[in-house]
PQR file of N, CA, C, O and H, with PARSE charges and radii, in Angstrom:
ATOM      1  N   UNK A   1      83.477  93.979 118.271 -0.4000 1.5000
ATOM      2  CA  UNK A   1      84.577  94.907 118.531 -0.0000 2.0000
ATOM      3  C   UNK A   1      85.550  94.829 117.357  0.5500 1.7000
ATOM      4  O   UNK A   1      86.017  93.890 116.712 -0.5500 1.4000
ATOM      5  N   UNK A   2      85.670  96.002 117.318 -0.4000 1.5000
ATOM      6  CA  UNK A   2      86.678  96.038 115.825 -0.0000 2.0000
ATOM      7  C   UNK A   2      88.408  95.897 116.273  0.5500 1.7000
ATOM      8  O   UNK A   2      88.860  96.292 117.347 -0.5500 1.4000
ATOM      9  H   UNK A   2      85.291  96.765 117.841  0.4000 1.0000
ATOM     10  N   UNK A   3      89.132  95.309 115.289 -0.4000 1.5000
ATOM     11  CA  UNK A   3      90.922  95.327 115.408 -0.0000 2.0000
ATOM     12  C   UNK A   3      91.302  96.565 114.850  0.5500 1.7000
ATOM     13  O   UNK A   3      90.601  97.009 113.941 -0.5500 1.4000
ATOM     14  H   UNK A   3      88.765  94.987 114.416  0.4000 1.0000
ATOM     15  N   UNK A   4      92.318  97.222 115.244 -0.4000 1.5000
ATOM     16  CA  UNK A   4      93.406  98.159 115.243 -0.0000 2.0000
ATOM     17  C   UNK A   4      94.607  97.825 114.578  0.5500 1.7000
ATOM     18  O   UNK A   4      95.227  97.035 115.289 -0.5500 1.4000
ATOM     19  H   UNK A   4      92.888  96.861 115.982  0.4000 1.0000
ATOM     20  N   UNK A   5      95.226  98.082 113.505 -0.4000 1.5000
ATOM     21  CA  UNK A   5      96.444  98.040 113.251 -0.0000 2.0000
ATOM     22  C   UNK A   5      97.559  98.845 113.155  0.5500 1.7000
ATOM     23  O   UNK A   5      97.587  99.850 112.445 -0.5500 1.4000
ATOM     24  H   UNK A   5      94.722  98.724 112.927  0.4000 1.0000
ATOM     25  N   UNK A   6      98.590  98.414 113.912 -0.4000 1.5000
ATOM     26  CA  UNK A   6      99.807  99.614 113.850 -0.0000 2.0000
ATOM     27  C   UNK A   6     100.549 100.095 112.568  0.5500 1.7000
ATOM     28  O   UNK A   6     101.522  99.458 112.163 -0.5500 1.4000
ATOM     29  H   UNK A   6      98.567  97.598 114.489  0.4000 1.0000
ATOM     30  N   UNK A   7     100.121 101.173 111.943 -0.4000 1.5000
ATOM     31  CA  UNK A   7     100.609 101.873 110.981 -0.0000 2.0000
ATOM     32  C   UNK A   7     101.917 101.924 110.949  0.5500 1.7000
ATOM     33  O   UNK A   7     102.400 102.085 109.827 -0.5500 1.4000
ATOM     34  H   UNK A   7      99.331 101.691 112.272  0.4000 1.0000
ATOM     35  N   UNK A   8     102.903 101.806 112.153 -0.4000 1.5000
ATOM     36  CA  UNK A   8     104.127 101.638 112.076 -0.0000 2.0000
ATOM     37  C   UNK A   8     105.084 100.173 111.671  0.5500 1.7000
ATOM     38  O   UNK A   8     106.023  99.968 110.901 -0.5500 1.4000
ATOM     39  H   UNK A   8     102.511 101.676 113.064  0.4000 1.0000
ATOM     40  N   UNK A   9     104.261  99.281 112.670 -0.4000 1.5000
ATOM     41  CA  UNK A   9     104.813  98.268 112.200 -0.0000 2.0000
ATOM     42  C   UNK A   9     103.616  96.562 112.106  0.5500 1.7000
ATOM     43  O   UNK A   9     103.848  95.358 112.213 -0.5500 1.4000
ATOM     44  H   UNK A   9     103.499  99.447 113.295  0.4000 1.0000
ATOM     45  N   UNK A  10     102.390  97.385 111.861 -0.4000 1.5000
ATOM     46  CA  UNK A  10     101.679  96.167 111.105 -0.0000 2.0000
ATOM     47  C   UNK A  10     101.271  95.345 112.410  0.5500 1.7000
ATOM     48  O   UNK A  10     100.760  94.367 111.865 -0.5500 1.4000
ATOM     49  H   UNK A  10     102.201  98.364 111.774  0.4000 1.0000
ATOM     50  N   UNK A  11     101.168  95.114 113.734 -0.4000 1.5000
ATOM     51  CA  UNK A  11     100.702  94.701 114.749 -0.0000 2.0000
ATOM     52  C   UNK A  11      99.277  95.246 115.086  0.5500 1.7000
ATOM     53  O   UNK A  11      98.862  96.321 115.521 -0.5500 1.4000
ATOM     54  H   UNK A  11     101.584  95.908 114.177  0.4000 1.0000
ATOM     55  N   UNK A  12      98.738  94.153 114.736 -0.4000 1.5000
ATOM     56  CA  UNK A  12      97.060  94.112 115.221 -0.0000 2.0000
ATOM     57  C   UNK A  12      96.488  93.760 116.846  0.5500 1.7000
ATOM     58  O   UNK A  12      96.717  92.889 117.685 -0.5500 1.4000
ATOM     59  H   UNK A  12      99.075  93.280 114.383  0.4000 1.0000
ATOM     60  N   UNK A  13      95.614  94.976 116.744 -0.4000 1.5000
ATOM     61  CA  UNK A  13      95.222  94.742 118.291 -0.0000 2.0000
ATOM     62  C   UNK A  13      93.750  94.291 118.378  0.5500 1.7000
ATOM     63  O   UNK A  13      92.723  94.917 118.117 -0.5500 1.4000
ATOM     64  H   UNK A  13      95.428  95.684 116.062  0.4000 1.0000
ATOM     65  N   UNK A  14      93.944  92.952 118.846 -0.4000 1.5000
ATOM     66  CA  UNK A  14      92.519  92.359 119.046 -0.0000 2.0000
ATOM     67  C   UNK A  14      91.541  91.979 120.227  0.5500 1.7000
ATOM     68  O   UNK A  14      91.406  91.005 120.968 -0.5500 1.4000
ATOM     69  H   UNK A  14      94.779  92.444 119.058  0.4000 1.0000
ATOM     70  N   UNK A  15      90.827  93.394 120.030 -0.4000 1.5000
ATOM     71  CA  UNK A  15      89.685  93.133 121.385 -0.0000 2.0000
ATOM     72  C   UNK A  15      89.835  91.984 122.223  0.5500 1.7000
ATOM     73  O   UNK A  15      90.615  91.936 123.174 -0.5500 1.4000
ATOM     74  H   UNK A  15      90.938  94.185 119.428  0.4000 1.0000
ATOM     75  N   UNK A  16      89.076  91.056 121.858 -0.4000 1.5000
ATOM     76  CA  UNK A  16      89.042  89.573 121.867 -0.0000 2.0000
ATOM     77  C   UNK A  16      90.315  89.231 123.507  0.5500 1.7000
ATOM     78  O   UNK A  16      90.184  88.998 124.709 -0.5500 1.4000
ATOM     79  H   UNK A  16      88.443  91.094 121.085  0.4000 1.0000
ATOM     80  N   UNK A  17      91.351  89.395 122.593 -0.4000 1.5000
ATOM     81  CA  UNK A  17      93.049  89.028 122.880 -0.0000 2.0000
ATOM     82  C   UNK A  17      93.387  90.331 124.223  0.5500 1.7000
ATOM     83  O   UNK A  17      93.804  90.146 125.366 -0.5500 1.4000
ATOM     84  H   UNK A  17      91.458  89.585 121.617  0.4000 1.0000
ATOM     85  N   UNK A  18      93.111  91.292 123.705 -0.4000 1.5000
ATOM     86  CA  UNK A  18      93.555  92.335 124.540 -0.0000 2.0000
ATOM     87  C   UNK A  18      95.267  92.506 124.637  0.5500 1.7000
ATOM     88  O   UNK A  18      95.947  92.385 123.618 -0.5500 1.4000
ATOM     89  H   UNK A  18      92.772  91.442 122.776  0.4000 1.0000
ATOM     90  N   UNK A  19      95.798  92.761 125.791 -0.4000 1.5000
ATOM     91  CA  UNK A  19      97.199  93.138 126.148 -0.0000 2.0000
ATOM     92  C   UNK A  19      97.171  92.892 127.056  0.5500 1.7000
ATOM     93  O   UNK A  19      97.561  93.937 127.578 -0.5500 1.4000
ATOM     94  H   UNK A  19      95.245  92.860 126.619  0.4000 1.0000
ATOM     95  N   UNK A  20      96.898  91.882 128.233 -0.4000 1.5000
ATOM     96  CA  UNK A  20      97.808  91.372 129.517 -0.0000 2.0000
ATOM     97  C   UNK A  20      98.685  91.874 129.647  0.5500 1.7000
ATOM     98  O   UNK A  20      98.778  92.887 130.341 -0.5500 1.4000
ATOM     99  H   UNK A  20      96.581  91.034 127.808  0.4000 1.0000
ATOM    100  N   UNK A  21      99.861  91.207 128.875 -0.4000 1.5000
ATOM    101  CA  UNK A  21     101.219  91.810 129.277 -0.0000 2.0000
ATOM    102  C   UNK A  21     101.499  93.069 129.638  0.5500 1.7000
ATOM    103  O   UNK A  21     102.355  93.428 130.447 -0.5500 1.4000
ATOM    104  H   UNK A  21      99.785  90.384 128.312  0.4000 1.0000
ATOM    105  N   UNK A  22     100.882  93.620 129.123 -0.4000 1.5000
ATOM    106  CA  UNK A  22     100.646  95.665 129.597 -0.0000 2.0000
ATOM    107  C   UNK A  22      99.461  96.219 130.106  0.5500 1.7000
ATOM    108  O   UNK A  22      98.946  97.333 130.004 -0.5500 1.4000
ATOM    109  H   UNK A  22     100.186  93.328 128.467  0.4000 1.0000
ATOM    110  N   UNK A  23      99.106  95.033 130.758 -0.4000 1.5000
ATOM    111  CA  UNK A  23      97.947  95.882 131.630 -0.0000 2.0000
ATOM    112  C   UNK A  23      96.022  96.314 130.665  0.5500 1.7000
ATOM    113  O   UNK A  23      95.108  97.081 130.968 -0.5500 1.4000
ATOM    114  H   UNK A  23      99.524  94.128 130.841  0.4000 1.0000
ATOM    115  N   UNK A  24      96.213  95.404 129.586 -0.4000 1.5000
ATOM    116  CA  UNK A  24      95.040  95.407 128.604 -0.0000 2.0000
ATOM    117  C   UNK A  24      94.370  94.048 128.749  0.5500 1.7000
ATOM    118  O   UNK A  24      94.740  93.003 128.212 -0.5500 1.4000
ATOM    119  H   UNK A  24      96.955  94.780 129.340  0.4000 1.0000
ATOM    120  N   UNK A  25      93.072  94.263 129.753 -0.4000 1.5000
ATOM    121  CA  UNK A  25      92.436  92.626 130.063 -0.0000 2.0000
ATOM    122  C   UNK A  25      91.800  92.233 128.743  0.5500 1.7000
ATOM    123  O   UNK A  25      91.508  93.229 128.081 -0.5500 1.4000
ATOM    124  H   UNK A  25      92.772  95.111 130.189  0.4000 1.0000
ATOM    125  N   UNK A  26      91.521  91.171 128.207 -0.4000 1.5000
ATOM    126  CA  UNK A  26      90.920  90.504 126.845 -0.0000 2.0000
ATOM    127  C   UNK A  26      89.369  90.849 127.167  0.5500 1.7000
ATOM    128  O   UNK A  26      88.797  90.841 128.256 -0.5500 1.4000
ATOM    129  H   UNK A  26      91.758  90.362 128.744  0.4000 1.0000
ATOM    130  N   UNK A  27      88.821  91.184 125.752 -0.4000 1.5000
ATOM    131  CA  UNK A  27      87.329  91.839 125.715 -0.0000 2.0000
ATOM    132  C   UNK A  27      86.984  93.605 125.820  0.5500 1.7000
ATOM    133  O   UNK A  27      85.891  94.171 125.777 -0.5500 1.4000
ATOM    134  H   UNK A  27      89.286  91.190 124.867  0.4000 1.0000
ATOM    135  N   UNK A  28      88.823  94.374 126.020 -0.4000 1.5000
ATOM    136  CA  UNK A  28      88.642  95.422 126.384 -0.0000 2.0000
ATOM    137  C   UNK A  28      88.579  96.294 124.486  0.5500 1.7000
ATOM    138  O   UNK A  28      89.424  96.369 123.594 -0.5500 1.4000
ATOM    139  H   UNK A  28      89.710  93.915 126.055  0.4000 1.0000
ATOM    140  N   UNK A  29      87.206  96.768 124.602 -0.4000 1.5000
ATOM    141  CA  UNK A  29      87.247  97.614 123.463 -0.0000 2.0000
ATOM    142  C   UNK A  29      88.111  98.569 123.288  0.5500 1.7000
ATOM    143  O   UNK A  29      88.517  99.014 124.361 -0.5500 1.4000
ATOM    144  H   UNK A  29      86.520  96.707 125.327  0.4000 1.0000
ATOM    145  N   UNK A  30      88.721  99.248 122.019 -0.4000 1.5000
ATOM    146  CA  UNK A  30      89.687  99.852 121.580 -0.0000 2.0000
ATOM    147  C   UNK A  30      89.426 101.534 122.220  0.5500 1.7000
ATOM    148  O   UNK A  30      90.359 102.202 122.666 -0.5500 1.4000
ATOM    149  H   UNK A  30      88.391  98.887 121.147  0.4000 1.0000
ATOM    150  N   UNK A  31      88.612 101.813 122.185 -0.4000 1.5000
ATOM    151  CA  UNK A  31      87.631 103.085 122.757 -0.0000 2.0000
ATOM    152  C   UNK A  31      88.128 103.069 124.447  0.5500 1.7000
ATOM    153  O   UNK A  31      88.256 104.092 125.121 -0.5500 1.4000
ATOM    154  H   UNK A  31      87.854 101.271 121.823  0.4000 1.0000
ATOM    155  N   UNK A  32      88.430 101.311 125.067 -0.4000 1.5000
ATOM    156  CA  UNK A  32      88.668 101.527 126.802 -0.0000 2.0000
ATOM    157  C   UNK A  32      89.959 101.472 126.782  0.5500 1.7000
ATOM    158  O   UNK A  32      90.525 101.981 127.750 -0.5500 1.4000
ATOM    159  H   UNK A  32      88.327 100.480 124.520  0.4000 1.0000
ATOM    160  N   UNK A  33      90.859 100.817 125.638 -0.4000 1.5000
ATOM    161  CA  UNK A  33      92.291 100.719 125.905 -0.0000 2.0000
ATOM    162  C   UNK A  33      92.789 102.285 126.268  0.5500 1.7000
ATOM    163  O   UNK A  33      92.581 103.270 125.559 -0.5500 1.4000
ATOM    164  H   UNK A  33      90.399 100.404 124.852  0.4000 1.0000
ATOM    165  N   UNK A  34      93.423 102.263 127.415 -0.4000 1.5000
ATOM    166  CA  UNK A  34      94.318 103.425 127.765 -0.0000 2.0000
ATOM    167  C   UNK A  34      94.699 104.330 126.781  0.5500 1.7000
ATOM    168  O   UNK A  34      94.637 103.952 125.611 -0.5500 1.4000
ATOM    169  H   UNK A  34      93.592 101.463 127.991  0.4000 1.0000
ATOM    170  N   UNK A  35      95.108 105.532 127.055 -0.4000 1.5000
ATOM    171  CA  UNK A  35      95.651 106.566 125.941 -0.0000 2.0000
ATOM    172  C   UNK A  35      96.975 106.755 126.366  0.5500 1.7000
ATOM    173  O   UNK A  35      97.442 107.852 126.060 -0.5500 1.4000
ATOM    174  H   UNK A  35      95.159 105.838 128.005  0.4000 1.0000
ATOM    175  N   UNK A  36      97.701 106.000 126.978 -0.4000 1.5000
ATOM    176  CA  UNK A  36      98.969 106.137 127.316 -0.0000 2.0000
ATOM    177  C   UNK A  36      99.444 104.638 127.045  0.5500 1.7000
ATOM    178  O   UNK A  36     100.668 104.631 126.920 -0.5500 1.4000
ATOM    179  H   UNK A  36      97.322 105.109 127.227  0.4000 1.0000
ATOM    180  N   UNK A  37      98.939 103.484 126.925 -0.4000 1.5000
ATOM    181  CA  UNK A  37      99.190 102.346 126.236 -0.0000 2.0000
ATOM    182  C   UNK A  37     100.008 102.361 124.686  0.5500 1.7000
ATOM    183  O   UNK A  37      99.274 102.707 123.760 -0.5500 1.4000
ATOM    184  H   UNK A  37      97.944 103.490 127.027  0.4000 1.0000
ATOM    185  N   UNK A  38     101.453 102.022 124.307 -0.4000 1.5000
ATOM    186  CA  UNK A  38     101.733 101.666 123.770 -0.0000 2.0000
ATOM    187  C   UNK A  38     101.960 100.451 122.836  0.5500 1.7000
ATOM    188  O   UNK A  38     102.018  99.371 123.425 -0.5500 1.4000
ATOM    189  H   UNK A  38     102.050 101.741 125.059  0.4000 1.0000
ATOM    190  N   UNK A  39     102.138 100.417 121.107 -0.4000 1.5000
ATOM    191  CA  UNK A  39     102.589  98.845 120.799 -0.0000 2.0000
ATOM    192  C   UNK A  39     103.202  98.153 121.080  0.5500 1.7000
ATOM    193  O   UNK A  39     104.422  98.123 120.919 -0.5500 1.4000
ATOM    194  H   UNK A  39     102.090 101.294 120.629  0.4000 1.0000
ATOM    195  N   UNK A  40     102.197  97.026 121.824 -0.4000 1.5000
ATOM    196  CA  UNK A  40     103.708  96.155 122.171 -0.0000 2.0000
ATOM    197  C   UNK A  40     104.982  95.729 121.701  0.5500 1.7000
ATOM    198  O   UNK A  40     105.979  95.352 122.316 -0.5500 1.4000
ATOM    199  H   UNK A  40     101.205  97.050 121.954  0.4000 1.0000
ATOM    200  N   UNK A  41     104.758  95.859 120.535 -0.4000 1.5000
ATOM    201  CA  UNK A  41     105.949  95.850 119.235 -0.0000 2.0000
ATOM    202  C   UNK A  41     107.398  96.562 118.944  0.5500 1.7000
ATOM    203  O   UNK A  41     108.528  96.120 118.736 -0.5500 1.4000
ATOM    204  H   UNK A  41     103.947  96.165 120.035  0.4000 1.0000
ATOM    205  N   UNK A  42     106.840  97.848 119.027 -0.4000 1.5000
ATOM    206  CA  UNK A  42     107.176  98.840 118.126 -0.0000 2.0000
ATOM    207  C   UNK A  42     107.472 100.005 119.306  0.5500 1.7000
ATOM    208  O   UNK A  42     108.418 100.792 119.345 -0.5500 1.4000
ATOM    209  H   UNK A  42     105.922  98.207 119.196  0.4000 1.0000
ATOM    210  N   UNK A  43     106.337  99.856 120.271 -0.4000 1.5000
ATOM    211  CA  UNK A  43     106.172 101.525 121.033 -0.0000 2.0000
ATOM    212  C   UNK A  43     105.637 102.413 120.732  0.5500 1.7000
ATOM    213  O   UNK A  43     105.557 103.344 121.533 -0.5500 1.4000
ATOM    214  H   UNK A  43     105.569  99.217 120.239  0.4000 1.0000
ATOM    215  N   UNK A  44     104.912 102.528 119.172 -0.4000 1.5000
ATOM    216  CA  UNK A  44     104.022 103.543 118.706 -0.0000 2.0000
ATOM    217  C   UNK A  44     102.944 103.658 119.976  0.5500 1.7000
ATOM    218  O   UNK A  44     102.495 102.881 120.817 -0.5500 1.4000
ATOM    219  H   UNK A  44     104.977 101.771 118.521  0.4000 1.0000
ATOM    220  N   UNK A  45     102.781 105.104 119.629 -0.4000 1.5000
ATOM    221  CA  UNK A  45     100.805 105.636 120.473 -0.0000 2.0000
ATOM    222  C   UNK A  45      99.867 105.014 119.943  0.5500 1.7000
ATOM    223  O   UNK A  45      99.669 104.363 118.917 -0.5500 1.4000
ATOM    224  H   UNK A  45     103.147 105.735 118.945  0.4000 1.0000
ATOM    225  N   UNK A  46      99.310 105.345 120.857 -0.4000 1.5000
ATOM    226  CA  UNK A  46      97.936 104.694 120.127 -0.0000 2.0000
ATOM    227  C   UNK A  46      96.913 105.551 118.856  0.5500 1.7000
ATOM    228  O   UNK A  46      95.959 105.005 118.302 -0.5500 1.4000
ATOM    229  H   UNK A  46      99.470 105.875 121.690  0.4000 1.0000
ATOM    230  N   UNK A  47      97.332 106.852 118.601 -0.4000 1.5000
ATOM    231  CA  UNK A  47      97.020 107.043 117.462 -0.0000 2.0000
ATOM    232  C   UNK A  47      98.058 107.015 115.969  0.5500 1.7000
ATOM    233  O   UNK A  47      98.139 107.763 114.995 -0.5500 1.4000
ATOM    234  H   UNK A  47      98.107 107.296 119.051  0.4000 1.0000
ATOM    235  N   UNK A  48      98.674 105.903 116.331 -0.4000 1.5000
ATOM    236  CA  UNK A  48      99.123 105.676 115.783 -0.0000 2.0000
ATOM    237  C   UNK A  48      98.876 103.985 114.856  0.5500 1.7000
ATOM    238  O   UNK A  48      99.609 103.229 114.218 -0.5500 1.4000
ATOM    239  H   UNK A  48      98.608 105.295 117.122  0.4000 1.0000
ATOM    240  N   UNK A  49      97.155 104.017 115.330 -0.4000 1.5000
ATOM    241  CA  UNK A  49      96.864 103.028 114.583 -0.0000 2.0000
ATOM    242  C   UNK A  49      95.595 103.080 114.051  0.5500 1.7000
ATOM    243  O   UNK A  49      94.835 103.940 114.494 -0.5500 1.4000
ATOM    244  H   UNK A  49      96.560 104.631 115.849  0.4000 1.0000
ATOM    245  N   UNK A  50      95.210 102.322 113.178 -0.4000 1.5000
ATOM    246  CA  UNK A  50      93.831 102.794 112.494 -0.0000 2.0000
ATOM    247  C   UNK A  50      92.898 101.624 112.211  0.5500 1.7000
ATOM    248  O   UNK A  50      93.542 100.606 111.956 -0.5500 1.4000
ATOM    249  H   UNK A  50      95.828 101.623 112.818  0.4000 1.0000
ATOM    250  N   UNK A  51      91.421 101.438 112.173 -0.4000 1.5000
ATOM    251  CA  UNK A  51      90.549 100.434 112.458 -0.0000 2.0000
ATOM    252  C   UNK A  51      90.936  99.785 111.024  0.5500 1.7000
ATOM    253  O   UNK A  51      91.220 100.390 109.990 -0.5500 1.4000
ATOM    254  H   UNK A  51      90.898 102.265 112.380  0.4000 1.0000
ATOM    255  N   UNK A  52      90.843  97.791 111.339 -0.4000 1.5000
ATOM    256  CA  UNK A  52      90.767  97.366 110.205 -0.0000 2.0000
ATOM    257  C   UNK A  52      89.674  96.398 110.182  0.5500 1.7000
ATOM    258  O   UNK A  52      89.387  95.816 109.136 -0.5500 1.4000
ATOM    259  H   UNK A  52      90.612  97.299 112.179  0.4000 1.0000
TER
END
């Protein structure tokens, strides 16, 4: 599974790790993360990040 990084403010999203805190269980591919899920960071969308 590939990482995601936020173009806004540089926060990587790692499969692996996922997002608990917002409702993203660990192992969830970037393709299942929600389309209404924001950075935990920042608050950017989610196309607001790009595979690294």
């Amino acid at each position: 599974m590939k990482k995601q990084r936020c173009l806004v403010c540089g926060y990587v999203y790692e499969p692996e790790a996922g997002d608990p805190a917002n409702g993203v269980t660990p192992e969830t591919a970037w393709e299942n993360v929600p389309e209404d899920w924001t950075c935990p960071v920042c608050g950017a969308d989610k196309e607001e990040f790009e595979e690294v």
